[in-house]
C-alpha positions as a LaTeX table, in Angstrom:
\begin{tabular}{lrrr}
\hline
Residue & $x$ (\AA) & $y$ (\AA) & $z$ (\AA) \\
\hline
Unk1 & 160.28 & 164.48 & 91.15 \\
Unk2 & 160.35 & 161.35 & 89.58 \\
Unk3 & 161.14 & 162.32 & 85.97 \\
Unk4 & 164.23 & 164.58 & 87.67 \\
Unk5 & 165.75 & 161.20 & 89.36 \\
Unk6 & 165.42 & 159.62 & 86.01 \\
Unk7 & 167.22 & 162.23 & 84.25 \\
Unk8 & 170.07 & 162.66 & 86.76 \\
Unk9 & 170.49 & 158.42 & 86.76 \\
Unk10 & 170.48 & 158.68 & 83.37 \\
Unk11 & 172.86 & 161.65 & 82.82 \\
Unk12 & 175.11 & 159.81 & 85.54 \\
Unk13 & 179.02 & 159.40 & 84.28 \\
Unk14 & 178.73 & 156.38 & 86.30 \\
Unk15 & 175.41 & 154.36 & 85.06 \\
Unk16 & 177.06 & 151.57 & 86.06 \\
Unk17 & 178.63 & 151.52 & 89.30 \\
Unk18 & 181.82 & 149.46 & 87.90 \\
Unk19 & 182.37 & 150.76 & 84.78 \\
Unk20 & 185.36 & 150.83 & 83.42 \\
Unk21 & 186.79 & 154.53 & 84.21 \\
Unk22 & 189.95 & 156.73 & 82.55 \\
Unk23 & 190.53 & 159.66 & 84.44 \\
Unk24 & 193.37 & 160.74 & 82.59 \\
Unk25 & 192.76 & 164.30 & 80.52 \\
Unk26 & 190.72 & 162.74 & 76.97 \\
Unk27 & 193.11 & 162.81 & 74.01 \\
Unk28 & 192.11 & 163.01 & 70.22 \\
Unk29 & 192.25 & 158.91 & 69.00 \\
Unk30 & 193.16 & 158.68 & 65.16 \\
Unk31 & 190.76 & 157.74 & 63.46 \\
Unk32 & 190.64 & 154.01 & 62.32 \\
Unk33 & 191.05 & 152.71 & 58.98 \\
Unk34 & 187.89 & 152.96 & 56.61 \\
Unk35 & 188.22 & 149.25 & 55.85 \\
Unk36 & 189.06 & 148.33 & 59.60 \\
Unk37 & 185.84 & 146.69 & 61.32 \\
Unk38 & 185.48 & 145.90 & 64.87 \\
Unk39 & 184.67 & 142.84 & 66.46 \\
Unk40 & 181.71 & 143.30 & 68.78 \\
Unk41 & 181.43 & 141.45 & 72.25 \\
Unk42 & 179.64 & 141.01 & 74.95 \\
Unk43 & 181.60 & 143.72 & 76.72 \\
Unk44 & 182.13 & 146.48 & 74.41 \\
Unk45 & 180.63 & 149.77 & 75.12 \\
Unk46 & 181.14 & 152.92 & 73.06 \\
Unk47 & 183.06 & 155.57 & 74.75 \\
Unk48 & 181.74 & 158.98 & 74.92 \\
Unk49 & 182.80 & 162.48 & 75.94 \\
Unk50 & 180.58 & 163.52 & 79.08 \\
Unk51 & 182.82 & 165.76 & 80.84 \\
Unk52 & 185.11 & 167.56 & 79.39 \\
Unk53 & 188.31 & 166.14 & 81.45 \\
Unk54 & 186.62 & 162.73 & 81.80 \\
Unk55 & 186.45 & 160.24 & 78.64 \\
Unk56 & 183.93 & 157.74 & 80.08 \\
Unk57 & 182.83 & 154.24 & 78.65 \\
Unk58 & 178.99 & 154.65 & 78.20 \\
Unk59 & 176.68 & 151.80 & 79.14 \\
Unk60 & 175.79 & 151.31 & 75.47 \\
Unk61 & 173.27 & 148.24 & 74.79 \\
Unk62 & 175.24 & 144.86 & 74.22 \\
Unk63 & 174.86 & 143.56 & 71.11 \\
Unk64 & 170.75 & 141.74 & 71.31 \\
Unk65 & 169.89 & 144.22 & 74.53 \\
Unk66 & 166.92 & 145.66 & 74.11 \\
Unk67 & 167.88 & 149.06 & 75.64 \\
Unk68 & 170.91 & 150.65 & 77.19 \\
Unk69 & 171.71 & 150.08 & 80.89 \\
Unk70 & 170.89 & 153.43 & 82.29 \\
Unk71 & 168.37 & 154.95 & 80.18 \\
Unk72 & 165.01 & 155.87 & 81.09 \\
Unk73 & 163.88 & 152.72 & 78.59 \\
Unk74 & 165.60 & 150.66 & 80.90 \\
Unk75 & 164.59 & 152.19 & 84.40 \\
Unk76 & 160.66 & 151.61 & 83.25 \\
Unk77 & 161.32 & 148.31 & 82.47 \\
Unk78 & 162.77 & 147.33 & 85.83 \\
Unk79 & 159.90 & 149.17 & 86.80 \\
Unk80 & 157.62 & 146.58 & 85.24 \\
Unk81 & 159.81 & 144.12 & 86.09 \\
Unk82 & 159.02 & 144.72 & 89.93 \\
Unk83 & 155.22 & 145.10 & 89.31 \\
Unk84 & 155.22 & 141.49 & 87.98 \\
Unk85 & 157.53 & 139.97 & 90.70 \\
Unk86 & 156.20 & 141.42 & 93.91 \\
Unk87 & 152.31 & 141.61 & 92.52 \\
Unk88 & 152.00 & 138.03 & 91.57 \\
Unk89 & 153.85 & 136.41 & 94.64 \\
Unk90 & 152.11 & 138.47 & 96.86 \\
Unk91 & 149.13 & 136.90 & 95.54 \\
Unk92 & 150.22 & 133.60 & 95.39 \\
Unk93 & 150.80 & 133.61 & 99.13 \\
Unk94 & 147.38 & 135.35 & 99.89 \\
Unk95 & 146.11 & 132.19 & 102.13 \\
Unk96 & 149.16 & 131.98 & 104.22 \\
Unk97 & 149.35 & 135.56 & 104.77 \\
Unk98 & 145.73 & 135.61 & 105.81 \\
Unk99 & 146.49 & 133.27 & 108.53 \\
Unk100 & 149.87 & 134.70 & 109.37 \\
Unk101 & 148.19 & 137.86 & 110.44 \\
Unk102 & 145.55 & 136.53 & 112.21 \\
Unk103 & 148.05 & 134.68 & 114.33 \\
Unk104 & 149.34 & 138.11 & 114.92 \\
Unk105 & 146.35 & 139.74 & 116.02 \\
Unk106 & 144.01 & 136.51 & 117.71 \\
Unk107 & 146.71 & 134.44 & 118.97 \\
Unk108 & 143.93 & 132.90 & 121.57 \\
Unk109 & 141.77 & 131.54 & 118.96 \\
Unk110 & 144.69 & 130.79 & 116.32 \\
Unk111 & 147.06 & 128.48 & 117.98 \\
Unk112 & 149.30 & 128.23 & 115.34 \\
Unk113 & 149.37 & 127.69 & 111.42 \\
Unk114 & 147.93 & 124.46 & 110.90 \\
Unk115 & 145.20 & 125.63 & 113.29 \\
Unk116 & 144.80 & 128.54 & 111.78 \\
Unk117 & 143.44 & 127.26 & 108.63 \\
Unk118 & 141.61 & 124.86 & 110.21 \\
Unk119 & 139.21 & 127.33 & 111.91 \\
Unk120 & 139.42 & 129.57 & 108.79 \\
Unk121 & 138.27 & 126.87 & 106.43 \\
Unk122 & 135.87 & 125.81 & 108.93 \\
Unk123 & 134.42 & 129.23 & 109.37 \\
Unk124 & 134.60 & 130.42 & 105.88 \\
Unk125 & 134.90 & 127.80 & 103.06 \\
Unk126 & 138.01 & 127.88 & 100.21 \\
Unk127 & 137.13 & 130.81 & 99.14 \\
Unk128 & 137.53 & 132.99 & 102.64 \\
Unk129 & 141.82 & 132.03 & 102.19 \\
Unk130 & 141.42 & 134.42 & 99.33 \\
Unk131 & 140.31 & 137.37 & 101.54 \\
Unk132 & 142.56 & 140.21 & 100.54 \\
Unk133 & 143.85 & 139.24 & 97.28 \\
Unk134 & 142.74 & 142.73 & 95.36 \\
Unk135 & 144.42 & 145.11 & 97.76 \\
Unk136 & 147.29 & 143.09 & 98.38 \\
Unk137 & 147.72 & 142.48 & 93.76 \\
Unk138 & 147.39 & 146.46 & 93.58 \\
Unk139 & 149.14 & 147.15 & 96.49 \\
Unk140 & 152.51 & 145.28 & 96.30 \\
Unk141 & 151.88 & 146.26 & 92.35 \\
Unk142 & 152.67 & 149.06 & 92.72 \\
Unk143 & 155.11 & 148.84 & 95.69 \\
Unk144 & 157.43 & 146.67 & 93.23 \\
Unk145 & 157.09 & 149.12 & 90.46 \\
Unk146 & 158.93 & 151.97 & 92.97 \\
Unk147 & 161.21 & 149.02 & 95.15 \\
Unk148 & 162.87 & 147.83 & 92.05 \\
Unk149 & 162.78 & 150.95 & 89.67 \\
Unk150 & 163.71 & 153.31 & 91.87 \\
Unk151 & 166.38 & 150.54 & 93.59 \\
Unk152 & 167.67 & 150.51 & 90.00 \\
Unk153 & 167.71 & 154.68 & 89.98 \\
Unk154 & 169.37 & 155.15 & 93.32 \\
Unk155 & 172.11 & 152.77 & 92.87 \\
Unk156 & 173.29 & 154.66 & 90.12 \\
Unk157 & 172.94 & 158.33 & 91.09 \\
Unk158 & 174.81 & 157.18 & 94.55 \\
Unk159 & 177.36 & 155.30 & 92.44 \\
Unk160 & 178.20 & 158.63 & 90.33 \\
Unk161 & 178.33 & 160.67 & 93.46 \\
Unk162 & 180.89 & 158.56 & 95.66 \\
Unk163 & 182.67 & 157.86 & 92.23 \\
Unk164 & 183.89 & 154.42 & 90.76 \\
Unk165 & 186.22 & 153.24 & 93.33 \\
Unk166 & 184.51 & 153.91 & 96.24 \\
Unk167 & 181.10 & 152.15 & 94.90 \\
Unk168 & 183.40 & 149.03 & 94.60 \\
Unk169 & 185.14 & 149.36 & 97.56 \\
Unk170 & 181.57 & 150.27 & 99.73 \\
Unk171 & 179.23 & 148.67 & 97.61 \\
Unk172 & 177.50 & 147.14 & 100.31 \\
Unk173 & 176.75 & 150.93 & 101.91 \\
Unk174 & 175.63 & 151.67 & 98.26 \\
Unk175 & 173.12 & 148.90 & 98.02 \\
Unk176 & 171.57 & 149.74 & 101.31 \\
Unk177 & 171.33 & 153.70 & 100.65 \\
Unk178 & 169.45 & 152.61 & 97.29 \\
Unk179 & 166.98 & 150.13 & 98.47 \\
Unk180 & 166.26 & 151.76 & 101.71 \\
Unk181 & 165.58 & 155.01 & 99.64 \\
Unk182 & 163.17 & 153.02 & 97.12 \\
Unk183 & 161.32 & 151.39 & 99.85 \\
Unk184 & 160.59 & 155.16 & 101.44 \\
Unk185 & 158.57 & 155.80 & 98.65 \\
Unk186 & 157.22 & 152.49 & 97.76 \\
Unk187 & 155.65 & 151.87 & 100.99 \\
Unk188 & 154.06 & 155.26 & 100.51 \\
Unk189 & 152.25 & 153.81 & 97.49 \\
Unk190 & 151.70 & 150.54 & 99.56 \\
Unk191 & 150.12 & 151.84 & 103.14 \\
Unk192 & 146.65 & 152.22 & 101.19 \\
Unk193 & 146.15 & 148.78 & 100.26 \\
Unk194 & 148.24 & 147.21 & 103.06 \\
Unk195 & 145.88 & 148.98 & 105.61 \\
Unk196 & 142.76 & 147.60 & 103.60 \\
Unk197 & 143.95 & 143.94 & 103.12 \\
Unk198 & 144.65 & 143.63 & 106.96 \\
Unk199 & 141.13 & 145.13 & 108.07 \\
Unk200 & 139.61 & 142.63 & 105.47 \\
Unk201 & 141.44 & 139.96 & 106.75 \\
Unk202 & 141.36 & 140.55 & 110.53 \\
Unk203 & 138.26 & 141.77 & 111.19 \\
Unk204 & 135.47 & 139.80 & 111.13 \\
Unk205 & 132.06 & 140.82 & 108.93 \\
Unk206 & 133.92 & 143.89 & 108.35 \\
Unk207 & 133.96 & 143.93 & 104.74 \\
Unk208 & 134.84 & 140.73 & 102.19 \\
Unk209 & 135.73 & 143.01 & 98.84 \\
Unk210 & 137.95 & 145.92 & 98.41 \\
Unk211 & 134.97 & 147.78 & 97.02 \\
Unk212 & 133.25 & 147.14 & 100.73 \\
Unk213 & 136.10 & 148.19 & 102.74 \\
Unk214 & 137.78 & 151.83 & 101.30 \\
Unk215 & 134.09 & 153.44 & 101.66 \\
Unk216 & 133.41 & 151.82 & 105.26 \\
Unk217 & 137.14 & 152.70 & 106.23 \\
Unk218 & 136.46 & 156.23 & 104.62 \\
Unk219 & 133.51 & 156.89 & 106.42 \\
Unk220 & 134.74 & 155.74 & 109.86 \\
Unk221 & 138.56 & 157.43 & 110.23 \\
Unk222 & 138.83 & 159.30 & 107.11 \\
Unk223 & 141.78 & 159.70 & 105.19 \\
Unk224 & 144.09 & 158.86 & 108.41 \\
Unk225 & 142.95 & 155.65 & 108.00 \\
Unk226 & 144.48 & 154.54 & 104.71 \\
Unk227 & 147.92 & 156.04 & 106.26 \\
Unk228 & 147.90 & 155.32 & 110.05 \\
Unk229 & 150.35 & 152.22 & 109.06 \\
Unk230 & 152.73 & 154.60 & 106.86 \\
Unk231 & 155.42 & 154.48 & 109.84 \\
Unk232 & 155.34 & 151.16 & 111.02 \\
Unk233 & 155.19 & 150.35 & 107.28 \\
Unk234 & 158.38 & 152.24 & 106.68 \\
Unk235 & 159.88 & 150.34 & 110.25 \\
Unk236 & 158.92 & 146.99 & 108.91 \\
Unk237 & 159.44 & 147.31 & 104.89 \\
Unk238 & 162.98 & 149.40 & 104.90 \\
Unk239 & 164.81 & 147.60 & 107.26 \\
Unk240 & 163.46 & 144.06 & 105.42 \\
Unk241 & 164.35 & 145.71 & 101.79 \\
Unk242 & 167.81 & 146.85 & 102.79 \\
Unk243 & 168.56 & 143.20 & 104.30 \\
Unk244 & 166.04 & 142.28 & 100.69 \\
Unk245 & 168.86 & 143.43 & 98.53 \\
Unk246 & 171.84 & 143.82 & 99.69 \\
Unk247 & 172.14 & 140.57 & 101.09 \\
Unk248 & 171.06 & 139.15 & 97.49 \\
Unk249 & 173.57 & 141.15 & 96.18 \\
Unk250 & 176.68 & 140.16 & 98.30 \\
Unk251 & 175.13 & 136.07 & 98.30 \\
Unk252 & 174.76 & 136.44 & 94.54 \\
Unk253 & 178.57 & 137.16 & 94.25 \\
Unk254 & 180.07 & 134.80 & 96.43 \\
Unk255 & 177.54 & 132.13 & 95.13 \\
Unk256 & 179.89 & 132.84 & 92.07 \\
Unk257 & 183.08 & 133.02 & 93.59 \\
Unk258 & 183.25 & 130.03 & 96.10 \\
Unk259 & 180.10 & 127.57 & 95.51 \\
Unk260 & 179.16 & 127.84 & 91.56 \\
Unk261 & 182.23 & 126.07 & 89.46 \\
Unk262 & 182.47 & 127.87 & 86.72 \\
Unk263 & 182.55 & 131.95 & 85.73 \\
Unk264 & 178.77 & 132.91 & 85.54 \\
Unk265 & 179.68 & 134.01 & 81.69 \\
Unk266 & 180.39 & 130.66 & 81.02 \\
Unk267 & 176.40 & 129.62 & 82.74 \\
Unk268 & 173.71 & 129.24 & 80.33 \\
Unk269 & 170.61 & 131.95 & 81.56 \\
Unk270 & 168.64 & 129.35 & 83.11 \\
Unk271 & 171.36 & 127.80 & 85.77 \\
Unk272 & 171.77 & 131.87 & 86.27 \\
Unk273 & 168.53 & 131.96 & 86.90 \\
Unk274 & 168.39 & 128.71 & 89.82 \\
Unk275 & 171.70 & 130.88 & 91.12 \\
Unk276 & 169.55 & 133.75 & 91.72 \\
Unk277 & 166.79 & 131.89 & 93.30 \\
Unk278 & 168.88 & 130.51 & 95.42 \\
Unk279 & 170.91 & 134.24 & 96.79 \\
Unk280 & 167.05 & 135.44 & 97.05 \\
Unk281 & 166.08 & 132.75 & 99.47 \\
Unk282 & 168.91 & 133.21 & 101.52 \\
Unk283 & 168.51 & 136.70 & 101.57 \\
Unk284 & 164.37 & 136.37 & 102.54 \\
Unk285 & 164.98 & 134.48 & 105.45 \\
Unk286 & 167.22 & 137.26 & 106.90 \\
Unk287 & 164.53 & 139.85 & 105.99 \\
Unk288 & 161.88 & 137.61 & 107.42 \\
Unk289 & 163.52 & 137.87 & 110.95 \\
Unk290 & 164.59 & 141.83 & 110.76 \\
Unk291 & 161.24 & 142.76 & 109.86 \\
Unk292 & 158.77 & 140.65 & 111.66 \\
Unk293 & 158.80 & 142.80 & 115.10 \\
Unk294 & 157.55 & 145.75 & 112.58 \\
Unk295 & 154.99 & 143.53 & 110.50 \\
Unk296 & 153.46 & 142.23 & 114.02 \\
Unk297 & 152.79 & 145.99 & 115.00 \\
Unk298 & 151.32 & 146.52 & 111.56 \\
Unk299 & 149.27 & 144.07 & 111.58 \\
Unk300 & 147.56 & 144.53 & 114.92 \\
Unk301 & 147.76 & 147.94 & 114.95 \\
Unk302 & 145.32 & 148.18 & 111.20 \\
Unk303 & 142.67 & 145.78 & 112.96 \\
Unk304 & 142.99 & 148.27 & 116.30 \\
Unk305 & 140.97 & 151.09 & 115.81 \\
Unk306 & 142.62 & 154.80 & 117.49 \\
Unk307 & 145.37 & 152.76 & 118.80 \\
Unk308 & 148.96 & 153.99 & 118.08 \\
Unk309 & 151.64 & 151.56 & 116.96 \\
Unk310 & 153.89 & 152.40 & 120.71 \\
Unk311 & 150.30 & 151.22 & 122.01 \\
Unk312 & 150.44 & 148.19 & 119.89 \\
Unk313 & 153.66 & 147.01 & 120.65 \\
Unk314 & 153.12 & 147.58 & 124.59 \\
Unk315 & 150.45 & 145.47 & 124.79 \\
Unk316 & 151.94 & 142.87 & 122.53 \\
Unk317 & 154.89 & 142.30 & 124.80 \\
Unk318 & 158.50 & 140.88 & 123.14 \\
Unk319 & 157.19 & 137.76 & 123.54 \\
Unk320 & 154.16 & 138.64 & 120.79 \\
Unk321 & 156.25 & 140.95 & 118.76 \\
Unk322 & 157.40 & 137.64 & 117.73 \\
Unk323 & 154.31 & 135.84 & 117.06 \\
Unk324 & 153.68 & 133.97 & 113.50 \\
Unk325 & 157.48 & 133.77 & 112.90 \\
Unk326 & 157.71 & 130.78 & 111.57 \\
Unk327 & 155.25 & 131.27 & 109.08 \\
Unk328 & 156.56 & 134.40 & 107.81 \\
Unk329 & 160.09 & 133.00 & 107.44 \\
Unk330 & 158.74 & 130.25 & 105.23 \\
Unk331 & 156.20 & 132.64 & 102.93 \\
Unk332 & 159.19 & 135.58 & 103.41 \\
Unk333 & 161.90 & 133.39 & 101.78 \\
Unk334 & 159.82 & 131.51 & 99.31 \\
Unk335 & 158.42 & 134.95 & 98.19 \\
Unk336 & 161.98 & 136.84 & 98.47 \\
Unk337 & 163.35 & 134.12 & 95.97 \\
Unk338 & 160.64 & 134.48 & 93.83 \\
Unk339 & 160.32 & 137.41 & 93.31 \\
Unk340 & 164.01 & 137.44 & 92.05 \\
Unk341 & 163.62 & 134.85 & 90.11 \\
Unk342 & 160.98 & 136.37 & 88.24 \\
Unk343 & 162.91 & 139.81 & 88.29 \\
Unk344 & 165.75 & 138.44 & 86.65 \\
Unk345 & 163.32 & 135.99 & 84.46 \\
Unk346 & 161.84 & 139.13 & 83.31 \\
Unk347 & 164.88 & 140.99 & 82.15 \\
Unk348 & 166.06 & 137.78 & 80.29 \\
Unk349 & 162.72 & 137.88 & 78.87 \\
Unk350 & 162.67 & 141.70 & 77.65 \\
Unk351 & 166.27 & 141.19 & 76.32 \\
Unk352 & 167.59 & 143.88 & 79.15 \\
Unk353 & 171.32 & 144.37 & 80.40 \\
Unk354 & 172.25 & 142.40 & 83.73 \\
Unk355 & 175.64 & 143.35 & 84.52 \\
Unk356 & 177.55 & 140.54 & 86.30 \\
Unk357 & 179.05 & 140.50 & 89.70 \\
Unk358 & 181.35 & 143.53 & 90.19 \\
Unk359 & 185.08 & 143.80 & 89.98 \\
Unk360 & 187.37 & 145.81 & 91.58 \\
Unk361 & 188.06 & 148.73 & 88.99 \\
Unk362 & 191.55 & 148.47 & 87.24 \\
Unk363 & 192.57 & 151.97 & 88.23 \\
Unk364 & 191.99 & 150.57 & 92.24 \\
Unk365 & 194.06 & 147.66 & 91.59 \\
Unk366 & 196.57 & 149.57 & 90.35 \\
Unk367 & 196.66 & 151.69 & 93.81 \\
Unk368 & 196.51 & 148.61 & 95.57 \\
Unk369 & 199.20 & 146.77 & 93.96 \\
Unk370 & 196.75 & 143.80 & 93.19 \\
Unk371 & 197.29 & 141.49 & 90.52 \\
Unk372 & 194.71 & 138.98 & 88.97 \\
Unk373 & 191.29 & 138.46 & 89.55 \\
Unk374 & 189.89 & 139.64 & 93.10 \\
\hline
\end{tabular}
């Protein structure tokens, strides 16, 4: 299934959503002079036939890209680019996550944050914070390799099937399609390793190791038990990706139309980078809030055993659908900008295309009767 979306994305007459688009019936171009030599930029892309009706400029690699915006070289990479991101600041925040979720699920013995590592330390040592910290490495591992390489896939077979304009015009609608269709399968390859990390953490003398847990959790619910999260995974982890990237998306271009003072061409990669730190803070602590109803219910309901998640969130109330907020803003946000700053970091790194901010297409301007830059 997967290889099929990769061939379609990379097939797509639109591999980037604002391309630059003539719709007008291809004409033969005489041919240049053998002594003429073009100048290459950062812009210029080869144009190739791909329909015959349509003359389309392909996403050919800029001149020191490492692969062409599009390909399959380039989806795989993403792909990587998301296992490093969301596997190593998911680990990072281990500690606070332990005690976020058992604020969730014990809040009469953890009163709140500073509490709650005051009895954990107290009952466990240093080394108890770290509960967790193999499911939740494989786990978001491979979430972020199917968040951000399928995100990447998505948003360009949606692109090619609304057509040029219309991605620029409802880009917004686009990003959320994408990312809420990656999440549906990462969380699929998440629930596992989410539902192990959670028993580890929440109940106590359980299991301390990975390797302890996935037989005991085996041999008590079977199967079910690995997956008995999967919908209040999806609940939780869609409607926090689709706020995750979209709102990064939107931030990161009016960041560079109203607060940044100069065109991001003219900013060197690493204030680029602090620009999309920044856009990926803002947007965690909207995804913090969307989500945290969802991740309450999760939480409780993996340390519940037989419950169901309605169950769960009856006998948490509103009031405790809400509990460990606070905390999860602060880890949500710090991770959310992270992780983007280590996505991008990563495709700086591997020499990969980042297209900049979109602009309204030419031909759309023309229908519009706009002049200069929008």
């Amino acid at each position: 299934m997967f290889k099929s979306l990769f061939e379609a994305a990379q097939n797509s007459t639109f591999k980037s959503p604002f391309t630059s688009v003539n719709c007008q019936a291809a004409t033969p171009a005489a041919a240049p002079a053998p002594s003429a030599v073009a100048t290459p930029s950062f812009n210029d892309v080869s144009p190739r036939n791909l329909t015959p009706n349509h003359k389309i400029a392909a996403a050919a690699a800029a001149e020191g890209d490492s692969c062409e915006f599009g390909s399959n070289h380039y989806f795989l990479l993403c792909g990587l680019g998301g296992i490093i991101s969301c596997g190593s600041t998911h680990t990072m925040v281990v500690p606070l996550d332990l005690v976020k979720c058992r604020l969730q699920v014990d809040p009469a013995k953890y009163k709140s944050v500073f509490n709650g590592f005051r009895i954990s330390l107290a009952e466990e040592g240093v080394k108890g914070l770290a509960k967790g910290w193999a499911p939740t490495f494989i786990g978001y591992s491979m979430q972020g390799l199917c968040k951000f390489g399928l995100y990447e896939v998505f948003k360009v077979m949606y692109a090619d099937a609304i057509g040029e304009e219309n991605a620029f015009l409802y880009r917004t609608g686009l990003y959320l399609a994408a990312s809420a269709s990656a999440e549906f399968f990462a969380d699929i390859a998440l629930a596992p390793m989410e539902a192990a990390k959670v028993k580890i953490q929440t109940t106590p003398g359980f299991a301390n190791t990975l390797r302890e847990a996935l037989p005991k959790m085996t041999a008590q619910e079977g199967i079910s038990a690995f997956y008995k999260g999967l919908v209040p995974l999806w609940m939780r982890q869609i409607p926090y990706t689709m706020m995750k990237f979209a709102c990064f998306e939107r931030t990161l271009e009016l960041l560079y139309k109203y607060v940044v003072p100069k065109p991001r061409a003219d900013c060197t990669k690493g204030e680029q980078l602090v620009v999309t730190f920044a856009a990926g803070y803002i947007a965690g602590v909207f995804c913090a809030i969307v989500s945290h109803p969802a991740d309450t219910v999760v939480s409780k309901l993996n340390q519940a055993k037989g419950a169901s998640a309605l169950d769960v969130a009856k006998q948490l109330g509103w009031a405790g659908l809400w509990g460990g907020l606070v905390p999860r803003i602060v880890m949500i946000g710090t991770l959310t900008a992270a992780q983007w700053f280590i996505y991008d970091a990563v495709k700086v790194t591997l020499r990969m295309p980042r297209p900049p901010p979109p602009e309204m297409p030419e031909s759309l301007k023309k229908k519009l009767g706009v002049t200069g830059e929008q």
